[in-house]
Z-matrix of the N, CA and C atoms (Angstrom, degrees):
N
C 1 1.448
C 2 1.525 1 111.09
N 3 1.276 2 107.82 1 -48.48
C 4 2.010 3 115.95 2 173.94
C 5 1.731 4 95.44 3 -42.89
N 6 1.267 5 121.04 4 -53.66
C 7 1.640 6 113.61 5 -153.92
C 8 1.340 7 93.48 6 -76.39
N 9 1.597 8 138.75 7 -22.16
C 10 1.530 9 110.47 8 -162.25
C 11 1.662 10 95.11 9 -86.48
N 12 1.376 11 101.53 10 -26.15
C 13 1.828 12 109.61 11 175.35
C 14 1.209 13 97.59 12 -55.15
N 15 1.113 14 137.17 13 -47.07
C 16 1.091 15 122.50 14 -132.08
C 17 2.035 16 116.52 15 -102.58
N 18 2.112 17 81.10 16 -11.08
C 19 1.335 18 100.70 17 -178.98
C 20 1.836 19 112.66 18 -92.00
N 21 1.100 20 85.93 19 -23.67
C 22 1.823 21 117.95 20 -174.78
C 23 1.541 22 84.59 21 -76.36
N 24 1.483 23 145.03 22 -69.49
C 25 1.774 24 132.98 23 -163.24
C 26 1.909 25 91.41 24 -63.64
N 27 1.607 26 116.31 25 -48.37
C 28 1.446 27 112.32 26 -177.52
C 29 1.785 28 109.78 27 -46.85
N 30 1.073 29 115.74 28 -38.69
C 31 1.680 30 100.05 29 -165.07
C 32 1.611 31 86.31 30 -100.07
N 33 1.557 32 144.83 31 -20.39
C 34 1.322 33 115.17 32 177.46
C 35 1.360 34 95.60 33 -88.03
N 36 1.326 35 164.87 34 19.67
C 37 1.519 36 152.79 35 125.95
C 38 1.290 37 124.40 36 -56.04
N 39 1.716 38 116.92 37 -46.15
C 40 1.652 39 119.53 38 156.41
C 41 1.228 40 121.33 39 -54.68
N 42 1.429 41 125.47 40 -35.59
C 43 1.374 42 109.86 41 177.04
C 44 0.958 43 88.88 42 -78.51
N 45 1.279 44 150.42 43 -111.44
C 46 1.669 45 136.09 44 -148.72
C 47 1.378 46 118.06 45 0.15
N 48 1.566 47 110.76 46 -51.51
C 49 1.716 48 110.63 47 -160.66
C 50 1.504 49 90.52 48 -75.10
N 51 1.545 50 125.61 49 -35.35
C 52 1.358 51 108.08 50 -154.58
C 53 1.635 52 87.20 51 -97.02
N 54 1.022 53 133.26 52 0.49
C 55 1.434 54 130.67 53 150.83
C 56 1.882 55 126.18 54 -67.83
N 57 1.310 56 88.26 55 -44.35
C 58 1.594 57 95.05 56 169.80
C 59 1.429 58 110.83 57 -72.95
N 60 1.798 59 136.66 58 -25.14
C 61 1.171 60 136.76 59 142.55
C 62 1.047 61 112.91 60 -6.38
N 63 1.562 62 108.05 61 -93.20
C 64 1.426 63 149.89 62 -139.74
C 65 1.377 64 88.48 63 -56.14
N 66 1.537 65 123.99 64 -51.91
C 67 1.524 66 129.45 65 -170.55
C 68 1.161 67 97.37 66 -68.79
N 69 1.457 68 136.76 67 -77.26
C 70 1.075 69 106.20 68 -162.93
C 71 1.474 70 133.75 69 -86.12
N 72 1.597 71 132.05 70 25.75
C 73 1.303 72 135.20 71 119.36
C 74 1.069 73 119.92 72 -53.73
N 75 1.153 74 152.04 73 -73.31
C 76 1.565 75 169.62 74 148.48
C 77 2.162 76 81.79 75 8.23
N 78 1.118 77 106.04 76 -89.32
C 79 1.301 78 125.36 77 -124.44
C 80 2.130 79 80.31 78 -79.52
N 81 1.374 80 123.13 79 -19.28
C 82 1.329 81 129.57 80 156.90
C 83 1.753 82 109.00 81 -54.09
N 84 1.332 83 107.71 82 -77.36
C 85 1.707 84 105.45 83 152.30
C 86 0.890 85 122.39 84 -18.73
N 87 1.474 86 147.63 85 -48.40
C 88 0.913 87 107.32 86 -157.96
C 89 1.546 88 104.68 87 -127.41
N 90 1.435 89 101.10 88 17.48
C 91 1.495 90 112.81 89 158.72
C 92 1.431 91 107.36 90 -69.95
N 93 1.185 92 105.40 91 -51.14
C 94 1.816 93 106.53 92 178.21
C 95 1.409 94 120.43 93 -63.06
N 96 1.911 95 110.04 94 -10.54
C 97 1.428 96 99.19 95 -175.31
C 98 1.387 97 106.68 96 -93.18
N 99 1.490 98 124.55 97 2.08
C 100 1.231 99 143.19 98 -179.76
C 101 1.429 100 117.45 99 -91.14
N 102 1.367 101 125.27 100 -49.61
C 103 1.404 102 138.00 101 157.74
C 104 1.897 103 104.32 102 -51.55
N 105 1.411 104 122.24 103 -38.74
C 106 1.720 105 115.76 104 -171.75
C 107 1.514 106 82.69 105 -81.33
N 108 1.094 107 146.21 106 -52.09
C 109 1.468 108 136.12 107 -167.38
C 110 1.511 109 125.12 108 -79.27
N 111 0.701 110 114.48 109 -7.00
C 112 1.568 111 140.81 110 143.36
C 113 1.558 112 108.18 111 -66.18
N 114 0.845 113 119.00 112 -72.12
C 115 1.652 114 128.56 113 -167.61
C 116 1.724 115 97.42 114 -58.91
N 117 1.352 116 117.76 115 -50.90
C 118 1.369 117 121.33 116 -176.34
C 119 1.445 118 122.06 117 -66.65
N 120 1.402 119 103.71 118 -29.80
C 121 1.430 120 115.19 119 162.07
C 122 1.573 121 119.08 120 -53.43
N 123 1.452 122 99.32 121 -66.99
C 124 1.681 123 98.66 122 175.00
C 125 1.395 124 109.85 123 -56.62
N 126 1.153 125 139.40 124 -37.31
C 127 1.219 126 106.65 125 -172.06
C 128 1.496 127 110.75 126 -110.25
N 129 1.102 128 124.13 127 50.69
C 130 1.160 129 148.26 128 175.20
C 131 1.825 130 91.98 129 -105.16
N 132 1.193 131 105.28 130 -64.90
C 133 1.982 132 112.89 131 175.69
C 134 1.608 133 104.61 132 -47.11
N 135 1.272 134 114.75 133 -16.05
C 136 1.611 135 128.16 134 -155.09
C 137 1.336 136 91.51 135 -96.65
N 138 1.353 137 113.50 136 -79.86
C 139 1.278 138 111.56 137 163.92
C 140 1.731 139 138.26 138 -34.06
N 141 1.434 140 104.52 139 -37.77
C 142 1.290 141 103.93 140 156.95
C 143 1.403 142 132.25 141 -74.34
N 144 0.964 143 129.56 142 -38.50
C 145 1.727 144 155.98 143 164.28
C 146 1.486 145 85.49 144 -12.91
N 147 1.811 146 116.21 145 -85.86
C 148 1.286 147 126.10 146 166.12
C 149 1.407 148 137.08 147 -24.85
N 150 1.509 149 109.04 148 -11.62
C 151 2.082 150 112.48 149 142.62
C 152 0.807 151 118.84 150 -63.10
N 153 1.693 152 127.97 151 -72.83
C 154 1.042 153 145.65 152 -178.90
C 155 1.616 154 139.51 153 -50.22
N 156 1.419 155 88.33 154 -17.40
C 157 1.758 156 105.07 155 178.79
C 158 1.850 157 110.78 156 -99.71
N 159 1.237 158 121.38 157 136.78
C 160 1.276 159 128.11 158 177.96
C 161 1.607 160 116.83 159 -113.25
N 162 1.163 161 136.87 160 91.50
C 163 1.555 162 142.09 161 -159.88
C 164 1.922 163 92.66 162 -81.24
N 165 1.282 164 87.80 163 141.80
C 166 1.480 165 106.84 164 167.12
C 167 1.351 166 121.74 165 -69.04
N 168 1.528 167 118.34 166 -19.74
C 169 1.268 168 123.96 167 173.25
C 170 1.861 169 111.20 168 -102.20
N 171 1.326 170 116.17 169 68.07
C 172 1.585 171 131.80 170 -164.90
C 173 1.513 172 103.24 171 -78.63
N 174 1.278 173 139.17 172 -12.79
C 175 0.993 174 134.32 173 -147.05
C 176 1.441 175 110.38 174 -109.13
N 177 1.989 176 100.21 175 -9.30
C 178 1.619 177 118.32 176 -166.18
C 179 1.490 178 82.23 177 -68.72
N 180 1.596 179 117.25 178 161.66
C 181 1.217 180 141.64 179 129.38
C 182 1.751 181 136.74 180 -17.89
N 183 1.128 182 87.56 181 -52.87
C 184 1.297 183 118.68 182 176.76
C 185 1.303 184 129.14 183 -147.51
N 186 1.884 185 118.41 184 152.26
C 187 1.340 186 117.81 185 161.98
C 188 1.615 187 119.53 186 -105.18
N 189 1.400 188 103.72 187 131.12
C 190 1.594 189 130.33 188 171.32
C 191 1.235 190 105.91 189 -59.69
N 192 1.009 191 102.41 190 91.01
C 193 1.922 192 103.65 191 164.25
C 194 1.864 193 101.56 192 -94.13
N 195 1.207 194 116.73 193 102.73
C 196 1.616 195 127.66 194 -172.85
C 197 1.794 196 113.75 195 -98.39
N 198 1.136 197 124.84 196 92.32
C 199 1.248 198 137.07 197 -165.80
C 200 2.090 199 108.23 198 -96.10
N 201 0.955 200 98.18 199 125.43
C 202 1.410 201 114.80 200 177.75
C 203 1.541 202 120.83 201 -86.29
N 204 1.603 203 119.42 202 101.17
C 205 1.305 204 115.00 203 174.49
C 206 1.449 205 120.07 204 47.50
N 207 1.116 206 131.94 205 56.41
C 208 1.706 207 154.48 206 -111.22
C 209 1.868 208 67.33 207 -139.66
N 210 1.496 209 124.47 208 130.32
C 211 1.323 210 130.82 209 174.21
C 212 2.016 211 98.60 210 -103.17
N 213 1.026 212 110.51 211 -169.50
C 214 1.702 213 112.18 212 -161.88
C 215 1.496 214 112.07 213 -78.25
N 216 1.518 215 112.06 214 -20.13
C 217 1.704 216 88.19 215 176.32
C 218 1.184 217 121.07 216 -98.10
N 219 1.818 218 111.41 217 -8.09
C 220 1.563 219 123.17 218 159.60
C 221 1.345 220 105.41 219 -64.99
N 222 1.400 221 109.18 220 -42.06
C 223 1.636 222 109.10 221 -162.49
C 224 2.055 223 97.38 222 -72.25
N 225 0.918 224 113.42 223 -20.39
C 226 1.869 225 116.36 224 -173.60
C 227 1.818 226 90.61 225 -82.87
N 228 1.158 227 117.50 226 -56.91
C 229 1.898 228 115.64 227 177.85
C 230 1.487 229 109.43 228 -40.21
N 231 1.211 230 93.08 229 -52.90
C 232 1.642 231 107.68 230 -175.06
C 233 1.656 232 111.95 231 -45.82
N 234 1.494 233 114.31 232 -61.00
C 235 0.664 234 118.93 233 167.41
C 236 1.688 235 153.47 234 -37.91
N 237 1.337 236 101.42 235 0.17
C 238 1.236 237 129.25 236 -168.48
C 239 1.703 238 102.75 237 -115.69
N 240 1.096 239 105.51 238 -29.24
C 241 1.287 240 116.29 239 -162.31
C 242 2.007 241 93.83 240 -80.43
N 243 1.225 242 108.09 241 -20.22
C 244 1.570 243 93.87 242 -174.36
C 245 1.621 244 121.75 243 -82.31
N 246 0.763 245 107.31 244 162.29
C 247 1.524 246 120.70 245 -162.39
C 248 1.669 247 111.92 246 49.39
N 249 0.887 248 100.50 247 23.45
C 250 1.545 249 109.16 248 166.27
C 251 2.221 250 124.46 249 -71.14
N 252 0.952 251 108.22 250 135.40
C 253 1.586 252 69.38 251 179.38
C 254 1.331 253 109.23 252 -135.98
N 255 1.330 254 134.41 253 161.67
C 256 1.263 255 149.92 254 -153.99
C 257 1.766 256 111.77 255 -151.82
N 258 1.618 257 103.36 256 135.50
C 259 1.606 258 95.54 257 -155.87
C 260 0.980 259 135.70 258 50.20
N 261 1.513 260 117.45 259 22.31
C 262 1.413 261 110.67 260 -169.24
C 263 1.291 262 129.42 261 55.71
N 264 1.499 263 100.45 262 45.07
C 265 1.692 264 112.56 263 176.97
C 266 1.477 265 104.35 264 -148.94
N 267 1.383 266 122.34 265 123.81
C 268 1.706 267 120.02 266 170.10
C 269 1.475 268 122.09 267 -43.18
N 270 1.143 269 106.44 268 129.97
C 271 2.345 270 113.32 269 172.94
C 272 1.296 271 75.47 270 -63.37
N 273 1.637 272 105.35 271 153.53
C 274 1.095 273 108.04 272 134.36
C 275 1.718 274 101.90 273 -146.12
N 276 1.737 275 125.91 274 136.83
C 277 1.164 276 120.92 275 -158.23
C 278 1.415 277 90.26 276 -119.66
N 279 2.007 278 97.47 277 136.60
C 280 1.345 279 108.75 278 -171.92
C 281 1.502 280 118.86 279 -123.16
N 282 1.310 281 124.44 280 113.37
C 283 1.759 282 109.07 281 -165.30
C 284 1.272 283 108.48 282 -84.90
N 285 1.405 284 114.46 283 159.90
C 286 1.564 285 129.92 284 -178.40
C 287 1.573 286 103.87 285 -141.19
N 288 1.912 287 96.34 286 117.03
C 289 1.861 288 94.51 287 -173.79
C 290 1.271 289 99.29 288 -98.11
N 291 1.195 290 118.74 289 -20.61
C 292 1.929 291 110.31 290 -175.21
C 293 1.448 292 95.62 291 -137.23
N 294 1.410 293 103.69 292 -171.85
C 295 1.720 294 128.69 293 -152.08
C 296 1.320 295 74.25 294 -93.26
N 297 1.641 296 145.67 295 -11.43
C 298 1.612 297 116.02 296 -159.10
C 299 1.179 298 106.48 297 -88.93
N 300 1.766 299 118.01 298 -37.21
C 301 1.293 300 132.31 299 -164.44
C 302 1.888 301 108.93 300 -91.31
N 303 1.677 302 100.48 301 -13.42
C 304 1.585 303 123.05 302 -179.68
C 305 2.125 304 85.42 303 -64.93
N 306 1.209 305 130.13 304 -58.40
C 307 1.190 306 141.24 305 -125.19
C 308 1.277 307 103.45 306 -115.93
N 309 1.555 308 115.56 307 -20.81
C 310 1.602 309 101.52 308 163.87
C 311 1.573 310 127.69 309 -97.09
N 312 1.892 311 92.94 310 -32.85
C 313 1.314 312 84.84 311 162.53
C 314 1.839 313 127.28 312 -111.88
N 315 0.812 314 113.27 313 21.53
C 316 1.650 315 118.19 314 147.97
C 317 1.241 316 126.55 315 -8.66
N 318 1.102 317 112.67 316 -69.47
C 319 1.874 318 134.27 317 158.18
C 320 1.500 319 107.29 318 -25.92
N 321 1.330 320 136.42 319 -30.88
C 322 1.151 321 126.31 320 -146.96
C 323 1.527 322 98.42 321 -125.68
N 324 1.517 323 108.83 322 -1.22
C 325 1.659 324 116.35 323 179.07
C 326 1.527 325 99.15 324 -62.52
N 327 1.339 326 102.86 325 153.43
C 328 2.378 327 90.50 326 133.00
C 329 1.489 328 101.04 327 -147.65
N 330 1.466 329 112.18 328 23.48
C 331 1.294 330 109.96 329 166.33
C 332 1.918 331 109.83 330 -162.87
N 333 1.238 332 81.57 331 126.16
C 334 2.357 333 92.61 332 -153.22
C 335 1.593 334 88.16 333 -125.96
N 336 1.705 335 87.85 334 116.17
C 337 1.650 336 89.03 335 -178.03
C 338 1.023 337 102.14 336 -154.67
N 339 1.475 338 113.93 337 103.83
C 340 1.857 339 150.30 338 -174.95
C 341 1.690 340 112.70 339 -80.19
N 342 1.262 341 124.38 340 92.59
C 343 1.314 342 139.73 341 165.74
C 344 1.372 343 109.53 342 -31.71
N 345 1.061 344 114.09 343 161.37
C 346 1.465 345 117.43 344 178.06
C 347 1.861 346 116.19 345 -78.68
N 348 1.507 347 112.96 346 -14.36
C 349 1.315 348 126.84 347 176.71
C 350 1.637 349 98.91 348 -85.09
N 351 1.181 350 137.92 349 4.05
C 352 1.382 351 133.79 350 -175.49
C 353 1.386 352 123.74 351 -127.92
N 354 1.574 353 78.67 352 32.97
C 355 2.273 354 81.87 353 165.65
C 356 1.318 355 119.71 354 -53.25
N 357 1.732 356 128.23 355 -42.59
C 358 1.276 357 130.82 356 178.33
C 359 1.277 358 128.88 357 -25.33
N 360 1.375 359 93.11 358 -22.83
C 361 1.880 360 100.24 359 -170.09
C 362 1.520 361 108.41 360 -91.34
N 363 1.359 362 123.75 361 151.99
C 364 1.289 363 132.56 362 -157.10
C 365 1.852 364 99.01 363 -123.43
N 366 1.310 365 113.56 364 82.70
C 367 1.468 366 103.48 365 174.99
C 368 1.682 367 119.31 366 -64.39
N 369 1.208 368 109.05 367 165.19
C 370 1.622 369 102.06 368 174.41
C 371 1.670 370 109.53 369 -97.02
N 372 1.604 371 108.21 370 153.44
C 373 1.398 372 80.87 371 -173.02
C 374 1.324 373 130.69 372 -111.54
N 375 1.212 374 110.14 373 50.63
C 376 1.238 375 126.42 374 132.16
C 377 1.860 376 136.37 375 -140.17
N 378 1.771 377 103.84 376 108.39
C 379 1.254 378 94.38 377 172.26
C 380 1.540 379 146.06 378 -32.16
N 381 1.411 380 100.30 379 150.96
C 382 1.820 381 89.71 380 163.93
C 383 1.486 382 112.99 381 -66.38
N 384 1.235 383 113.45 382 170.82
C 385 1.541 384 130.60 383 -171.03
C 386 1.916 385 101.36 384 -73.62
N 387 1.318 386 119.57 385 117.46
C 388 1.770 387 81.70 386 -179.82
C 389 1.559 388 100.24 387 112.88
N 390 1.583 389 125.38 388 -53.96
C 391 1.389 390 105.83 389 143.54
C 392 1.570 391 152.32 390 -94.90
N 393 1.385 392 121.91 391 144.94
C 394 0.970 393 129.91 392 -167.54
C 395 1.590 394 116.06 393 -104.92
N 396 1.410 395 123.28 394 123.73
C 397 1.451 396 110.53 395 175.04
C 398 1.485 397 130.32 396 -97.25
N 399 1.469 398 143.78 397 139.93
C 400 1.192 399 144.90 398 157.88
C 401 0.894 400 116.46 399 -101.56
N 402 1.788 401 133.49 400 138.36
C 403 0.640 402 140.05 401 -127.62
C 404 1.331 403 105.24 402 -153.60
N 405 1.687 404 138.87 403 128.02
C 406 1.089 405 129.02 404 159.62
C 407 1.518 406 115.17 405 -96.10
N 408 1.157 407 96.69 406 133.27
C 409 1.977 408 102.82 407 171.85
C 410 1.318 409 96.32 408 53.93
N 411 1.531 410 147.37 409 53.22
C 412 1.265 411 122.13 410 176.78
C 413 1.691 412 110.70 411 -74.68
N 414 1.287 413 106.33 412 -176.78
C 415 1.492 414 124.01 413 160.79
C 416 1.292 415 96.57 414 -69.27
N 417 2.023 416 110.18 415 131.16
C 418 1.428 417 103.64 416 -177.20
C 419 1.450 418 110.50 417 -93.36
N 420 1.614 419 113.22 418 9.14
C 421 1.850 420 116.90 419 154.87
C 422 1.444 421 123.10 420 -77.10
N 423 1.785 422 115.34 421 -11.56
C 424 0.815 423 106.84 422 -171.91
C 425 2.209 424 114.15 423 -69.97
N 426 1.306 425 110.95 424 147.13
C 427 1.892 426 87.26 425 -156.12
C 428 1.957 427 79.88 426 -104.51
N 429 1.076 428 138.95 427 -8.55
C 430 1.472 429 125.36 428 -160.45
C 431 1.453 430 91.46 429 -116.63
N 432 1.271 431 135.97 430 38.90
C 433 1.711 432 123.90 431 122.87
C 434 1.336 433 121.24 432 -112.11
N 435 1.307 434 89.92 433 128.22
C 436 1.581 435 117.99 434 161.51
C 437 1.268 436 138.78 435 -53.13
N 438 1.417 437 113.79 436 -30.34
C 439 1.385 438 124.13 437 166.58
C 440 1.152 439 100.50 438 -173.49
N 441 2.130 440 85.10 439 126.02
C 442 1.845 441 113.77 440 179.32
C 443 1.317 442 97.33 441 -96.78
N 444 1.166 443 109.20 442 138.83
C 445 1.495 444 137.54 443 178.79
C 446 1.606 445 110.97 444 -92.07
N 447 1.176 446 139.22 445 67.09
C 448 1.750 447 135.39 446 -172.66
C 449 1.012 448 150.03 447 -90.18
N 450 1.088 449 140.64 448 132.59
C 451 1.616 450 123.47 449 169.44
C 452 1.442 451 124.57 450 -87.76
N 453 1.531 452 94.91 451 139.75
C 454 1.555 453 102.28 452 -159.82
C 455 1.476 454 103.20 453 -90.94
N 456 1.400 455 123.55 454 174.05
C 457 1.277 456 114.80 455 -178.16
C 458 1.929 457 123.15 456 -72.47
N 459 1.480 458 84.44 457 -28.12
C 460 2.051 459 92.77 458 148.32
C 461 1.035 460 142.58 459 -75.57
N 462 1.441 461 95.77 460 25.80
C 463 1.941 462 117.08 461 -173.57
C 464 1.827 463 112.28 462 55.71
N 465 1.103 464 123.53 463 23.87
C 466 1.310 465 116.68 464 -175.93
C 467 1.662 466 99.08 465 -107.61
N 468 1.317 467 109.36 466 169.98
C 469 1.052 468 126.19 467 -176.69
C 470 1.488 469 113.76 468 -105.42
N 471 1.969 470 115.76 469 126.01
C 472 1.602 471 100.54 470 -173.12
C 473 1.670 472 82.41 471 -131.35
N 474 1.560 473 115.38 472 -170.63
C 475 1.361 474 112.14 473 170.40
C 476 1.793 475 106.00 474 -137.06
N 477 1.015 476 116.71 475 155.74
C 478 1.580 477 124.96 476 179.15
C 479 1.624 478 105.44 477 -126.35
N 480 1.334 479 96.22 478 128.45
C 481 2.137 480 112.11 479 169.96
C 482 1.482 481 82.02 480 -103.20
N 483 1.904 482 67.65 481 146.85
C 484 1.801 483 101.61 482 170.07
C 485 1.637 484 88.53 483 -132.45
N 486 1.722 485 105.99 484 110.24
C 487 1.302 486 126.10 485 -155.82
C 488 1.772 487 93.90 486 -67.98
N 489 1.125 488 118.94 487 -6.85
C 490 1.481 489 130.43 488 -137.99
C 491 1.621 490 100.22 489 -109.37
N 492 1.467 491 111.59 490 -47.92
C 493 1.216 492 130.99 491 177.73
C 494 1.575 493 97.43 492 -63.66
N 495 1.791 494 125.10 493 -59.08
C 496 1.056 495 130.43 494 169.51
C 497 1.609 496 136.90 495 -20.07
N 498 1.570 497 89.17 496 -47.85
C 499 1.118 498 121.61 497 178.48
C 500 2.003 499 133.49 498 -79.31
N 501 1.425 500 82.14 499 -21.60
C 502 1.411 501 106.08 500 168.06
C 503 1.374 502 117.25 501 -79.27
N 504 1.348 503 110.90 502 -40.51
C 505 1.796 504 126.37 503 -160.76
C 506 1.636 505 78.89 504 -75.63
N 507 1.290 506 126.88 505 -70.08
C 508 1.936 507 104.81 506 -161.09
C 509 1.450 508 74.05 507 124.83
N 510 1.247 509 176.05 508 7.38
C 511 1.364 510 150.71 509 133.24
C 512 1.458 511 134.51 510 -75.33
N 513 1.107 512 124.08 511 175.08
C 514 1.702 513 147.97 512 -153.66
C 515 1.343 514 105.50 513 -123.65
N 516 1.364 515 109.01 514 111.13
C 517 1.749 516 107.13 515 -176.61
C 518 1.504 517 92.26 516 -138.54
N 519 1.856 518 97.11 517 138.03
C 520 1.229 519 114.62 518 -163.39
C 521 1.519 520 118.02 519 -69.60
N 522 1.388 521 123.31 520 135.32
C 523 1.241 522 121.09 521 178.18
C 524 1.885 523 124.03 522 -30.12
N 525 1.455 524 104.08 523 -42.13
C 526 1.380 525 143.18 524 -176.57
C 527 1.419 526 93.53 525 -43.91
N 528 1.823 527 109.39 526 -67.22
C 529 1.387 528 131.60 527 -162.62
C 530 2.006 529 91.60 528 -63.16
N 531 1.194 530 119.07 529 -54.32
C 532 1.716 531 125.15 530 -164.40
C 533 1.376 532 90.61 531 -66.38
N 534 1.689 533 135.53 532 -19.08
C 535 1.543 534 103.52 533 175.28
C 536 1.370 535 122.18 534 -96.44
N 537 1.310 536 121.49 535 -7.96
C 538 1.077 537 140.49 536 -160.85
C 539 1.793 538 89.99 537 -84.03
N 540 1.413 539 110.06 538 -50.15
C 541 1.660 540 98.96 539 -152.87
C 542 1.473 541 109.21 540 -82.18
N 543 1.513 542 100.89 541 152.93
C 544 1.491 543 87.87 542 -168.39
C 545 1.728 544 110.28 543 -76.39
N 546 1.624 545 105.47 544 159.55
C 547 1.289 546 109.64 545 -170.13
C 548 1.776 547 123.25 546 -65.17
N 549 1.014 548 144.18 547 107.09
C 550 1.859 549 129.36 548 163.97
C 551 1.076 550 119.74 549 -0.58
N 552 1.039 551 149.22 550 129.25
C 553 1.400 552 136.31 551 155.92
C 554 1.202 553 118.05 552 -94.62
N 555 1.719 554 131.80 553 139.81
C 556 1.197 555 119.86 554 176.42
C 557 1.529 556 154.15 555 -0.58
N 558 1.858 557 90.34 556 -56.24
C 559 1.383 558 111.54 557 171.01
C 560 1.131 559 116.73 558 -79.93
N 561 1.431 560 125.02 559 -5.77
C 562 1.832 561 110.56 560 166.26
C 563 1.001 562 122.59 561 -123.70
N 564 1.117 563 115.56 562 42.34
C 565 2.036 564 154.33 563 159.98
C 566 1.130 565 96.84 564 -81.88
């Protein structure tokens, strides 16, 4: 009688453990499916951005969408985004792991858009003519992005132009795009 007890507490303790498993794989999953949908979201705004913007250099082939230290579920969004085309010009998405490869080829961006996992990088402060930066969560002193990407206090995602930054880069952003984003407020001027 002890052994069938004793086999009966043995298999209701394994299911538990391989129940307490299951949860916490499961519930790991789907932390990560929250971080890729997140990530896909923003650059979904990223991807759109690229309607609305008109580069002075129209005649290229293609547009440089130049992403900074972009971690795997930005880098999987991203991925979708290539050979995609807009205006009738090919994406083409270019990664940058350090400040060396950030700084030589820069020049060749016209659209620089730094994840929120890629503070490390040290922009200069002032862009080339021609690029434009996006920005997740930036510093709202920082004055050379163009469009902050944010979270609102309802956990949603909105974006803010700094008409100024805009204005620096040398591009054309659609009226459409200036009503949509939310306005600056004083204090982060």
């Amino acid at each position: 009688m002890k052994s069938v007890l004793g086999r009966l507490v043995s298999l209701t303790g394994r299911r538990w453990v391989y129940s307490g498993m299951w949860v916490l794989l499961t519930s790991s999953f789907f932390g990560a499916s929250v971080q890729a949908s997140e990530a896909s979201l923003r650059v979904a705004f990223v991807y759109n951005f690229l309607k609305f913007i008109e580069w002075p250099q129209a005649e290229q082939e293609s547009i440089s969408l130049c992403v900074l230290g972009a971690e795997e579920p930005s880098r999987q969004a991203l991925a979708q985004m290539e050979k995609k085309f807009r205006q009738q010009r090919r994406i083409r998405v270019a990664y940058f792991a350090n400040n060396r490869e950030l700084q030589s080829q820069l020049s060749s961006c016209h659209m620089l858009y730094r994840p929120e996992s890629s503070a490390r990088f040290i922009l200069p402060p002032l862009l080339p003519a021609g690029v434009l930066l996006v920005a997740d969560e930036p510093d709202p002193k920082e004055q050379q992005v163009s469009i902050a990407l944010m979270r609102t206090l309802d956990n949603l995602i909105e974006f803010i132009i700094n008409e100024t930054a805009i204005g620096q880069a040398g591009v054309k952003v659609s009226s459409q795009l200036l009503k949509l984003a939310k306005k600056r407020s004083k204090e982060q001027r």
